[in-house]
C-alpha positions as CSV (number, residue, x, y, z in Angstrom):
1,X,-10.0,20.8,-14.5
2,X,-7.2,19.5,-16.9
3,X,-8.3,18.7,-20.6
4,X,-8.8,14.7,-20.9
5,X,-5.5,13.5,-22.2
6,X,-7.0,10.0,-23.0
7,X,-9.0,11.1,-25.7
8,X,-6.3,12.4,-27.6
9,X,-3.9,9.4,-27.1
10,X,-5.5,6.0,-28.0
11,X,-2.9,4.4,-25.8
12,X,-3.9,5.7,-22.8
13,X,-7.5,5.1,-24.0
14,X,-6.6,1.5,-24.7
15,X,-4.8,1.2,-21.5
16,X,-7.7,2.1,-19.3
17,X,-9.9,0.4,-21.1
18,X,-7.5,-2.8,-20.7
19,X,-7.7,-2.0,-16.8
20,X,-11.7,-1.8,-16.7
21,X,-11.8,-5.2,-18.0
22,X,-9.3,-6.6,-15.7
23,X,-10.9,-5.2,-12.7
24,X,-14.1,-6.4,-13.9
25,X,-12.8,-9.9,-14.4
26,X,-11.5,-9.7,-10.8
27,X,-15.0,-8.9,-9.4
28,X,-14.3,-5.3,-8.6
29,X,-16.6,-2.8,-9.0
30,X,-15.5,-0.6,-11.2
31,X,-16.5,3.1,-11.9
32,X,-15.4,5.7,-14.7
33,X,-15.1,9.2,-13.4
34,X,-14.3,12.6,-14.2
35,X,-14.7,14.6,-10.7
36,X,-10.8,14.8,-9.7
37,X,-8.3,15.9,-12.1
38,X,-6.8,12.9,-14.1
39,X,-8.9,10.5,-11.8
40,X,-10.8,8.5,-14.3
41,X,-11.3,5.1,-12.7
42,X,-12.0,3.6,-9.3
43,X,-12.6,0.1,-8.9
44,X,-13.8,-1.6,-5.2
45,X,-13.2,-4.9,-4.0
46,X,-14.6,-6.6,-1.2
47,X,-14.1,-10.5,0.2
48,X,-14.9,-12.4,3.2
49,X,-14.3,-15.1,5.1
50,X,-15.5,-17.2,7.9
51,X,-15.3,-20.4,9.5
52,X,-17.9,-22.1,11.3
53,X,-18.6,-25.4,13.2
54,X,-21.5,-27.3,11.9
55,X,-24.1,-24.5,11.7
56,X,-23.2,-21.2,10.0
57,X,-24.6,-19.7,13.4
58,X,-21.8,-20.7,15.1
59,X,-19.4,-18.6,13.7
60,X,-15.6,-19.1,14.7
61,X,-13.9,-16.2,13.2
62,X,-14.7,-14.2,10.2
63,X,-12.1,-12.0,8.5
64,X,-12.8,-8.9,5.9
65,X,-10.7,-7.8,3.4
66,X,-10.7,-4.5,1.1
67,X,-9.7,-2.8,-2.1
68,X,-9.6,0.5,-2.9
69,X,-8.1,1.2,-6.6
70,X,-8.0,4.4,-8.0
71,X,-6.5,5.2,-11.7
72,X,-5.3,8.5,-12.7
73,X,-4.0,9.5,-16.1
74,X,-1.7,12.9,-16.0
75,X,0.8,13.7,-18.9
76,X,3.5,14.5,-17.0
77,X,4.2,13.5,-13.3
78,X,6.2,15.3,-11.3
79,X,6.9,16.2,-7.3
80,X,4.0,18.6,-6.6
81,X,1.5,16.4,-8.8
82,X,2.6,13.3,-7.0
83,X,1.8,14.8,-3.3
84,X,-1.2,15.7,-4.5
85,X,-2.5,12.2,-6.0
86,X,-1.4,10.8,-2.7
87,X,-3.0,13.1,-1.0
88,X,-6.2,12.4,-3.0
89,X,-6.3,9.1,-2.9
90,X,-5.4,8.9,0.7
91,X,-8.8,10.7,1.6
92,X,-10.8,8.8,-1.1
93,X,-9.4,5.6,0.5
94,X,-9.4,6.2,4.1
95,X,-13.4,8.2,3.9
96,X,-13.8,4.0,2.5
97,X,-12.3,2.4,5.6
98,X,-14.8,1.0,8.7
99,X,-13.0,-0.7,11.1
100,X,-14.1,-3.2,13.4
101,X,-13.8,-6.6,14.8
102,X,-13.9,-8.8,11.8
103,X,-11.4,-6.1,9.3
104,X,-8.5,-7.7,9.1
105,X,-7.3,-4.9,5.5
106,X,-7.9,-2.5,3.4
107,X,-5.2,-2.1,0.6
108,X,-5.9,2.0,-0.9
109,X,-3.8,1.4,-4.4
110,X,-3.0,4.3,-6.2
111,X,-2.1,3.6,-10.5
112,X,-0.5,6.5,-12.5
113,X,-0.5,6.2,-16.5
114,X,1.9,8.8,-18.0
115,X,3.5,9.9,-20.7
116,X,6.6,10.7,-18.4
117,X,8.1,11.4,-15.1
118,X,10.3,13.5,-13.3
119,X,12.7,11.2,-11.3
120,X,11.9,13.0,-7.6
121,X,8.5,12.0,-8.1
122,X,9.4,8.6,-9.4
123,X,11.9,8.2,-6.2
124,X,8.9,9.5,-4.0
125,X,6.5,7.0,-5.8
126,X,8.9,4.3,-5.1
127,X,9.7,5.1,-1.8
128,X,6.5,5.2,-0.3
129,X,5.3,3.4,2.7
130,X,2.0,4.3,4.2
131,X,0.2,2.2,6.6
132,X,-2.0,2.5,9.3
133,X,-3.2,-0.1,12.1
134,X,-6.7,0.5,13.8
135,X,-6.7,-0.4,17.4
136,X,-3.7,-1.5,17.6
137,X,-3.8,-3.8,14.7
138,X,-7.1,-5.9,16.7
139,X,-9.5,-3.8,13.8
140,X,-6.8,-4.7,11.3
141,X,-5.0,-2.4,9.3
142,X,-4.5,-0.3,5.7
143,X,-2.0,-0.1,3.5
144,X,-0.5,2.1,0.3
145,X,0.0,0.9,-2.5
146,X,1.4,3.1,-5.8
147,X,2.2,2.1,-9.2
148,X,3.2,4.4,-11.9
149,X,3.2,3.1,-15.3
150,X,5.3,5.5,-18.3
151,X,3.1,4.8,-21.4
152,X,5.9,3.6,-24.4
153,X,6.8,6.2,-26.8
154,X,6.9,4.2,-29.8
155,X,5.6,0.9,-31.1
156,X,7.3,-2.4,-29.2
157,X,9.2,-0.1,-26.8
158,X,8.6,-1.5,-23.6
159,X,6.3,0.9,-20.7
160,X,8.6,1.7,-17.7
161,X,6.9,0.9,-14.2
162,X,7.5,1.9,-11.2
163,X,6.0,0.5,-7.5
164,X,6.4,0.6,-3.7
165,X,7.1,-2.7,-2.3
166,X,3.4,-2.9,-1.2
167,X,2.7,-2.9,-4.7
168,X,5.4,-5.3,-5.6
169,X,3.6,-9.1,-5.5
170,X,-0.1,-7.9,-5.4
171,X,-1.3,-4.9,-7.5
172,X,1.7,-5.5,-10.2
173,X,0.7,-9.0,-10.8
174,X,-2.7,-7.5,-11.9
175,X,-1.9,-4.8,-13.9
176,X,0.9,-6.3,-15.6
177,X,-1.6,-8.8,-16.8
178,X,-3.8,-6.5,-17.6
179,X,-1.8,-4.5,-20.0
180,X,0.1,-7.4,-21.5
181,X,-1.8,-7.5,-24.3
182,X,-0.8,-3.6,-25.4
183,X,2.7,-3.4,-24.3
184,X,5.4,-5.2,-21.9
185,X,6.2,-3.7,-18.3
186,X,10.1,-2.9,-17.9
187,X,11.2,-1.8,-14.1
188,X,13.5,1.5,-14.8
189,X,15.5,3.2,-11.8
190,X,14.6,6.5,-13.0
């Protein structure tokens, strides 16, 4: 297993801490860990909802929805590290999801801090689109979302982001907030 590169750069440090607290604020469950290479958070997030006439046991429809965040923290991403944090997070994710008659989703997000990254893995990254209807859509569905985040070099340099349009209005929103404090998020096309 890789060396930790957080504990050498307080940025990163700072930056995962920064993400704990946001998921925590949000009422995920959040987890450190250590047992994938640069995986070192998860965070689970689980809502429901339901409508009922006059007595709760008279249930009209009921709707379930889930979150399945996972943070990794490699130096350098490129291609081959990529396919394999999808591929990771993918099995993570999808071991999560239950299907049945009240799922409607299950969002698997996947966030990346780096140092830097090479620009097929950033166009992969980008480009992704993974999702996945159970029963024809009647147990609901899950979704991929990825966000990469390109630590700044330097003091008031802005951090480079990257996202799928899954990620676009729902995980960025989060994370953007999250890390606001630190540093600002610039989109880059490389």
């Amino acid at each position: 297993m890789p060396d930790s590169s957080e504990d050498s750069d307080p940025k990163l440090a700072a930056g995962l801490a920064a993400l704990a607290r946001a998921c925590e604020e949000a009422r995920f469950d959040v987890r450190q860990l250590r047992e994938a290479p640069y995986l070192r958070l998860s965070a689970v997030f689980h809502q429901r909802s339901e409508g009922y006439a006059l007595l709760r046991k008279a249930t009209l429809w009921a709707a379930e929805t889930h979150e399945y965040l996972y943070v990794y923290t490699p130096p350098d991403l490129d291609l081959p590290l990529w396919r394999t944090i999808r591929n990771d997070v993918l099995t993570r994710g999808l071991a999560c999801v239950r299907p049945h008659d009240e799922h409607m989703l299950s969002c698997i997000s996947a966030v990346i801090l780096c140092r830097s990254w090479h620009a097929d893995a950033a166009t992969a990254l980008r480009r992704e689109c993974f999702s996945k209807s159970f029963l024809w859509g009647l147990r609901g569905w899950t979704r991929l979302r990825t966000l990469a985040i390109r630590l700044p070099a330097s003091e008031g340099c802005p951090a480079a982001r990257i996202c799928n349009t899954s990620a676009e209005k729902t995980l960025l929103p989060l994370i953007g907030n999250a890390l606001s404090s630190l540093f600002t998020l610039q989109e880059t096309d490389s």
